[in-house]
C-alpha positions as CSV (number, residue, x, y, z in Angstrom):
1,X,37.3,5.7,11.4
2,X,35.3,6.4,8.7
3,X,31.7,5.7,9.5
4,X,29.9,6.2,6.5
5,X,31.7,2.9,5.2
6,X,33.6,0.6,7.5
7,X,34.9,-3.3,7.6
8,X,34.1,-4.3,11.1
9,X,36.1,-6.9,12.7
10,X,35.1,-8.1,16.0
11,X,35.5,-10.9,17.7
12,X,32.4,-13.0,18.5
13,X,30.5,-12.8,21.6
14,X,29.4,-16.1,21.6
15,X,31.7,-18.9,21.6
16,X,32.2,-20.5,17.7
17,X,31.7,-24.8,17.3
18,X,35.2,-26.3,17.1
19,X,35.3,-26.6,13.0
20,X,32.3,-24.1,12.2
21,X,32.5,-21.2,10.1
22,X,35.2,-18.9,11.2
23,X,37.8,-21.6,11.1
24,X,37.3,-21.0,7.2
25,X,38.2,-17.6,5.5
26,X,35.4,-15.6,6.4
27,X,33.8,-14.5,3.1
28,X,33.3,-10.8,2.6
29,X,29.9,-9.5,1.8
30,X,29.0,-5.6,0.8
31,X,25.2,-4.8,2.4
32,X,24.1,-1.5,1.2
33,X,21.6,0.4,3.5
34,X,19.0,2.6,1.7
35,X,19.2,5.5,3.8
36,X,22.1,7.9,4.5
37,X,22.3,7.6,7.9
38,X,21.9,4.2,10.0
39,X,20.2,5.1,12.8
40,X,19.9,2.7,16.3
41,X,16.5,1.7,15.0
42,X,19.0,-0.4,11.9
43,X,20.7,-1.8,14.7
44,X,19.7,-5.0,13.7
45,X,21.2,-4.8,9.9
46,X,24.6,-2.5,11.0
47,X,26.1,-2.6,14.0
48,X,24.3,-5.4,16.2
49,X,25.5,-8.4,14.2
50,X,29.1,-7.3,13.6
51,X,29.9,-6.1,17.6
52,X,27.8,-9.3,18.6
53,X,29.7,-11.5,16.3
54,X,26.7,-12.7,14.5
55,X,27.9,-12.5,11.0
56,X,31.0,-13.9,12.0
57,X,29.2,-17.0,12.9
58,X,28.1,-17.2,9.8
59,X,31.7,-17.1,8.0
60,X,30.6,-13.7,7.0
61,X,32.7,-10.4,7.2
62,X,30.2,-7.8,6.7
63,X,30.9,-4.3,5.1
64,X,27.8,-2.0,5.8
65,X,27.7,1.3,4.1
66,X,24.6,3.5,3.7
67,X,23.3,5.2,0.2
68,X,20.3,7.7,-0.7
69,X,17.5,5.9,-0.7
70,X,16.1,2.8,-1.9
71,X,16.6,3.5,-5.5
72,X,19.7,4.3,-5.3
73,X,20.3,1.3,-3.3
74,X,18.6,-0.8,-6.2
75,X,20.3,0.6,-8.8
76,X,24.1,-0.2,-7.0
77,X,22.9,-3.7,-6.7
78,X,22.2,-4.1,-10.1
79,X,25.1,-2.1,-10.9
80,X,27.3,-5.1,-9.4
81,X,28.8,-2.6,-6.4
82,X,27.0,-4.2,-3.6
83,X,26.3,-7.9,-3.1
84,X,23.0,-6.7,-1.3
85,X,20.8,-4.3,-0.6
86,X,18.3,-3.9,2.2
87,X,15.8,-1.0,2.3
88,X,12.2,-0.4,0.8
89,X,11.5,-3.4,-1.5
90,X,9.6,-1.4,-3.7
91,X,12.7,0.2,-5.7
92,X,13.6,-3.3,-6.1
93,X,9.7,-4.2,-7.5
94,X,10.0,-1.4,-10.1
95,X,13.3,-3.0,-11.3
96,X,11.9,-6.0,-11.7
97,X,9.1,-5.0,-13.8
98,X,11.9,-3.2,-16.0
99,X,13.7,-6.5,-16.3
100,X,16.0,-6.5,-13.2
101,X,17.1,-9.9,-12.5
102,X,16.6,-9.8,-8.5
103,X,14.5,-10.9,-6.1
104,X,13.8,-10.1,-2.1
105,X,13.7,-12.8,0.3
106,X,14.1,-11.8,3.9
107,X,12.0,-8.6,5.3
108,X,12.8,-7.2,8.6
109,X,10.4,-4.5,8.9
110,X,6.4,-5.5,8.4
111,X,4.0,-3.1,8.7
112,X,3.6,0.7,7.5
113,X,6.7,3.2,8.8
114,X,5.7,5.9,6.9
115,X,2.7,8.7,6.8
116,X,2.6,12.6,6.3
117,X,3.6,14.4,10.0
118,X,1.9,17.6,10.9
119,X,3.5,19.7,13.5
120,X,1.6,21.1,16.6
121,X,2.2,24.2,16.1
122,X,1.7,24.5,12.3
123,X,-2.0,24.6,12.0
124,X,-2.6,22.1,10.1
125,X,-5.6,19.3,10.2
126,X,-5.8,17.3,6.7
127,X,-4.4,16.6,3.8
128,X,-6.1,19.3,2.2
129,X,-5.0,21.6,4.1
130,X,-1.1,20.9,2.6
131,X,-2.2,22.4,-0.5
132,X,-0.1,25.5,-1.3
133,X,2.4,23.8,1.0
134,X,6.1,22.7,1.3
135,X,6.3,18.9,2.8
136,X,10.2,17.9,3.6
137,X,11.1,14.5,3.0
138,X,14.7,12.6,3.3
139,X,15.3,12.5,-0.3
140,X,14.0,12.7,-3.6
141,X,14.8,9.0,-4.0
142,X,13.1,7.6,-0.4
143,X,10.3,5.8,0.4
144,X,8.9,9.2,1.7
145,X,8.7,10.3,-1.5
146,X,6.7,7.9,-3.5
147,X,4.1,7.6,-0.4
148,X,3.3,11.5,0.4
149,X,2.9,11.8,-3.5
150,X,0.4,8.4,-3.5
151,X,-1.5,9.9,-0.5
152,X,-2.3,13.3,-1.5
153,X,-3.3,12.1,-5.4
154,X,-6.4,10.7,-3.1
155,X,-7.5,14.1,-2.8
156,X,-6.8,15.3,-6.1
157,X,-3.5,17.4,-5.5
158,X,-0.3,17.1,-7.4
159,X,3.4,17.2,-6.5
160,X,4.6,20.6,-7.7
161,X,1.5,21.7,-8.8
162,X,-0.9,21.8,-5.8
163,X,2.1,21.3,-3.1
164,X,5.9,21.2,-3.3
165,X,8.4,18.4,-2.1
166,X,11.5,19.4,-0.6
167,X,14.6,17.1,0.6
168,X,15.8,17.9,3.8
169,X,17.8,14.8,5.1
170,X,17.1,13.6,8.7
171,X,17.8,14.4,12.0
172,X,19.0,17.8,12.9
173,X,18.9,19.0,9.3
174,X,15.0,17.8,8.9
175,X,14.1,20.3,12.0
176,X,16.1,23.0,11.6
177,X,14.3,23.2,8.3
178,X,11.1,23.1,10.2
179,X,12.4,26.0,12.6
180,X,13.8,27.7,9.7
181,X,10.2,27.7,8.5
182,X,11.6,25.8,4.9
183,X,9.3,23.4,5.4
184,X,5.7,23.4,6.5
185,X,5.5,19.4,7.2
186,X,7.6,16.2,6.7
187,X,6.6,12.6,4.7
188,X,9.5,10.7,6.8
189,X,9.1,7.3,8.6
190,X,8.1,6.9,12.5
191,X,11.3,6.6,14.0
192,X,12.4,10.4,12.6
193,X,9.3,11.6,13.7
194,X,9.8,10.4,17.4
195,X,13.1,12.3,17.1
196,X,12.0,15.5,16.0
197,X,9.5,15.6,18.8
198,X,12.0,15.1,21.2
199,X,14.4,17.8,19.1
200,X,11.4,20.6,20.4
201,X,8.8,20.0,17.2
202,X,6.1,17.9,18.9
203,X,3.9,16.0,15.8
204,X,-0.3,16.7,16.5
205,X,-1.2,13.7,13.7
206,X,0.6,11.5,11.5
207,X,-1.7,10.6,8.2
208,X,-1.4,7.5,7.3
209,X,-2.6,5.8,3.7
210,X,-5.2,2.9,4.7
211,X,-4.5,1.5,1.1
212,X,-0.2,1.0,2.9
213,X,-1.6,-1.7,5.8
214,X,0.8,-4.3,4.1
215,X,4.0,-2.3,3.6
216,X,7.5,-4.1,4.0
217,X,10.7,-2.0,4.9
218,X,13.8,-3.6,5.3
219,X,13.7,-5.9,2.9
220,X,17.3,-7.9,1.6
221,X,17.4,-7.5,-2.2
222,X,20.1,-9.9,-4.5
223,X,20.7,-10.8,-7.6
224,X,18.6,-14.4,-8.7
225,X,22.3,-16.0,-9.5
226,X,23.0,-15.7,-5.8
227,X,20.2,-17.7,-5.0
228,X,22.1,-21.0,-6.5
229,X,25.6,-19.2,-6.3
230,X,25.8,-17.9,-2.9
231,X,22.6,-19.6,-0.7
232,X,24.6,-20.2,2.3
233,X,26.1,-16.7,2.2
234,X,22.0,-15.5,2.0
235,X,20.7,-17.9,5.2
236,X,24.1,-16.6,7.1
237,X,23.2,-12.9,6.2
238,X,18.9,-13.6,6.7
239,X,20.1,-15.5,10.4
240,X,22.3,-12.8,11.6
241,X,19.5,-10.3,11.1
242,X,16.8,-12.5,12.4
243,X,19.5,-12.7,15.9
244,X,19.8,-9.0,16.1
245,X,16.1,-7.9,15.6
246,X,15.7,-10.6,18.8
247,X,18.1,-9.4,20.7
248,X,17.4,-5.6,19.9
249,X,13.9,-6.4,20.6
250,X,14.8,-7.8,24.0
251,X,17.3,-5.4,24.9
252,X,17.0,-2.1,23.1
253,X,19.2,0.1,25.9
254,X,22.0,-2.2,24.9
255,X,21.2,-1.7,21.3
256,X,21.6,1.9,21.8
257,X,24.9,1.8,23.2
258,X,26.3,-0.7,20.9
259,X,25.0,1.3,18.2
260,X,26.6,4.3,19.2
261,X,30.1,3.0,19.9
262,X,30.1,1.3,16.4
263,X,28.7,4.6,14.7
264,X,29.6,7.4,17.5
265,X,28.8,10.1,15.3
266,X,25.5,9.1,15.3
267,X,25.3,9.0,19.2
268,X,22.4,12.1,20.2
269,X,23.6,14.2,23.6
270,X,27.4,13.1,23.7
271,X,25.8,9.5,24.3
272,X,24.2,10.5,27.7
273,X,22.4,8.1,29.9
274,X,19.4,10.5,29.2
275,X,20.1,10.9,25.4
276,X,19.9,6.5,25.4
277,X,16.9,7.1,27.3
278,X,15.6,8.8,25.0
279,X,16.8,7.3,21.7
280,X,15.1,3.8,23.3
281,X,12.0,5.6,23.1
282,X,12.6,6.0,19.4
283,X,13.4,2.3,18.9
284,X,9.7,1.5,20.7
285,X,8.1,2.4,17.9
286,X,9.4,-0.4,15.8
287,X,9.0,-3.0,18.1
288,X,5.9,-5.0,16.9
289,X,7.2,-4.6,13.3
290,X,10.3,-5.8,13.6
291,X,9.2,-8.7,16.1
292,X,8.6,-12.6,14.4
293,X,5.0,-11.7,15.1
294,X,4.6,-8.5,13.3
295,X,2.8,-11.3,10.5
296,X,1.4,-13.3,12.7
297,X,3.7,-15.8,11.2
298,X,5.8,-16.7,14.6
299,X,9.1,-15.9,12.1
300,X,11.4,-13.6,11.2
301,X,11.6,-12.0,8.0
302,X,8.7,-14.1,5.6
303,X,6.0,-12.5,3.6
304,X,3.0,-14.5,3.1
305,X,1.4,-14.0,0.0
306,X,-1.7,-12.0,0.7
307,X,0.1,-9.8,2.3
308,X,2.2,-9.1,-0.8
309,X,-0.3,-9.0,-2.9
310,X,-1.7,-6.1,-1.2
311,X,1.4,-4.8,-0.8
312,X,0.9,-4.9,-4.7
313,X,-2.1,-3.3,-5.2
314,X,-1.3,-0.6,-3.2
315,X,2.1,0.3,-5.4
316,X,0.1,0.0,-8.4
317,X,-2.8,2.1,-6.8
318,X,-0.3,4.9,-6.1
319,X,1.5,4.4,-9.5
320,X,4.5,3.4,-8.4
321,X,4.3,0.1,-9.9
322,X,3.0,0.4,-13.7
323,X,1.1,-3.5,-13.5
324,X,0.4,-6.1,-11.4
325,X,2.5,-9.1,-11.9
326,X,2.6,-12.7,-9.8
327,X,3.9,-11.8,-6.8
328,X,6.4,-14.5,-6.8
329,X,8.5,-12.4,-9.4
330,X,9.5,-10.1,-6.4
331,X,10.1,-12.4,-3.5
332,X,10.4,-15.8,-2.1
333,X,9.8,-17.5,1.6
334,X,12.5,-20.2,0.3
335,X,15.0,-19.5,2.8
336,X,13.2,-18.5,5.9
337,X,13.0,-21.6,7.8
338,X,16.6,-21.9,7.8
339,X,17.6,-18.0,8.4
340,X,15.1,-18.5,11.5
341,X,17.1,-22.1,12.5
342,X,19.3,-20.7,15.8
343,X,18.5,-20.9,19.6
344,X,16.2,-18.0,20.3
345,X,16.1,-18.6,23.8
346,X,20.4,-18.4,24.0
347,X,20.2,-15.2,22.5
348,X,17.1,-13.4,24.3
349,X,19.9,-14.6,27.5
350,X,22.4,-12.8,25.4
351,X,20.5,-9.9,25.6
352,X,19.2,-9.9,28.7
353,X,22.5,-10.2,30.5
354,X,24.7,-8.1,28.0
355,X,26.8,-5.4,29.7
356,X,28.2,-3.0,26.9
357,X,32.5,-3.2,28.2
């Protein structure tokens, strides 16, 4: 199986109403991830939903495949090759302001993943002391990207002028250029950073941009047609999500393992009992912010406004986003209250009793 873009089909784990969805041709739907590899921290976006049957609930059959980055992601979207895209909404913000006709309305991920990572042993302190220095990041076109060169313009230094920017992918690529000495520190995201420690590169400090308290990852970009065209194919994709962050949250051993038999190349160790141990450790750090608390809201996936508005004025503060504009042009809470309409409690049992056959 090819695992960089698959069709899942899977039968549900819970038990469909009598006339629901799947007794109707289930309606395809192409989600692009923005990163090359989906990791078990994407659970909740990849493999959760399809093995758990989640999508299929909704009359959905889901292809997943992953892309470079979040502007690459955008620009398939707009480019009529995906029928959505979840990743950083930022890509999706810059569109907009160049005329894109989207809009993001469901956001997994709320609070700040990313932040410049020091290694232990490379004797490094501050931001300043990355001048003359090489900083790795996953690609050119990632989130990583925009954020290390937003940080270190706070002290004055310039990408390929005062430091230089490399891409080195993730996992066992990102470290060996580490070891290989091709990089002297990495602008990543918290979950790869976890990894690497545990790869023999232990992190002394992750710096983080005060100015990035609001950031949103994760974030389920579509075209505004959709929004009238295809609004129960949006709740059914937002619900599904909103499902698998609970259960992933409740249960991340059982995320692991699901993960890994949907994506086995992905699996760390040969899928171990100690290499699950360890990759659950990696999912910790994502716990809060993928949680229907993360906000403070009590739901999954909405963005109240002064959050995006700061989310704004950082983008602009780090040039990312030429202008300020009404933050309604990027987003809208229209649809939450129905993505987050399912029994929470049935599936936290889900996921509490699930045993991986």
């Amino acid at each position: 199986m090819n695992w960089m873009k698959a069709v899942f089909l899977v039968l549900p784990a819970l038990a469909l109403p009598a006339g629901g969805p799947a007794a109707q041709p289930l309606q395809k739907v192409t989600l692009l991830h923005s990163q090359p590899q989906i990791t078990a921290a994407f659970a909740y976006s990849s493999s959760l939903p399809v093995h758990l049957g989640y999508f299929r609930e909704e009359g959905l059959e889901v292809e997943v495949s992953p892309s470079k980055g979040a502007a690459a992601a955008m620009q398939l979207l707009v480019g009529g090759r995906a029928d959505a895209a979840i990743g950083n909404p930022s890509g999706a913000m810059l569109a907009i302001q160049k005329g894109a006709d989207v809009r993001f309305y469901y956001t997994s991920i709320r609070g700040d993943i990313f932040g410049i990572a020091l290694p232990a042993d490379s004797g490094l302190k501050t931001l300043a002391d990355l001048k003359g220095k090489t900083i790795g990041v996953s690609s050119f076109a990632s989130g990583g990207t925009n954020y290390v060169k937003g940080l270190m313009k706070t002290i004055g230094l310039e990408s390929g002028k005062d430091y230089s920017i490399v891409e080195i992918g993730v996992g066992a690529r990102a470290a060996g250029a580490y070891k290989s000495k091709q990089v002297d520190a990495f602008s990543l995201w918290d979950e790869a950073y976890v990894s690497i420690g545990q790869s023999g590169i232990p992190i002394a400090h992750v710096i983080k941009d005060p100015r990035a308290q609001s950031f949103a990852v994760g974030s389920i970009v579509v075209k505004n047609a959709d929004f009238k065209e295809k609004r129960r194919m949006l709740v059914g994709l937002a619900r599904a999500i909103a499902k698998a962050q609970l259960f992933q949250v409740t249960n991340p051993e059982a995320t692991v393992r699901i993960h890994w038999k949907v994506y086995p190349q992905t699996a760390r160790g040969g899928g171990s009992d100690e290499a699950v141990a360890n990759e659950v450790k990696v999912l910790a750090v994502r716990t809060a912010i993928i949680s229907r608390t993360a906000w403070g809201t009590t739901k999954f996936g909405d963005q109240p406004r002064k959050v995006m508005e700061g989310f704004q004025d950082y983008l602009v503060a780090t040039e990312v986003l030429p202008q300020s504009l009404p933050v309604e042009r990027y987003y809208t809470n229209d649809l939450i209250d129905e993505a987050n309409r399912f029994d929470a409690a049935a599936v936290e049992k889900q996921a509490r009793e699930y045993r991986l056959q």
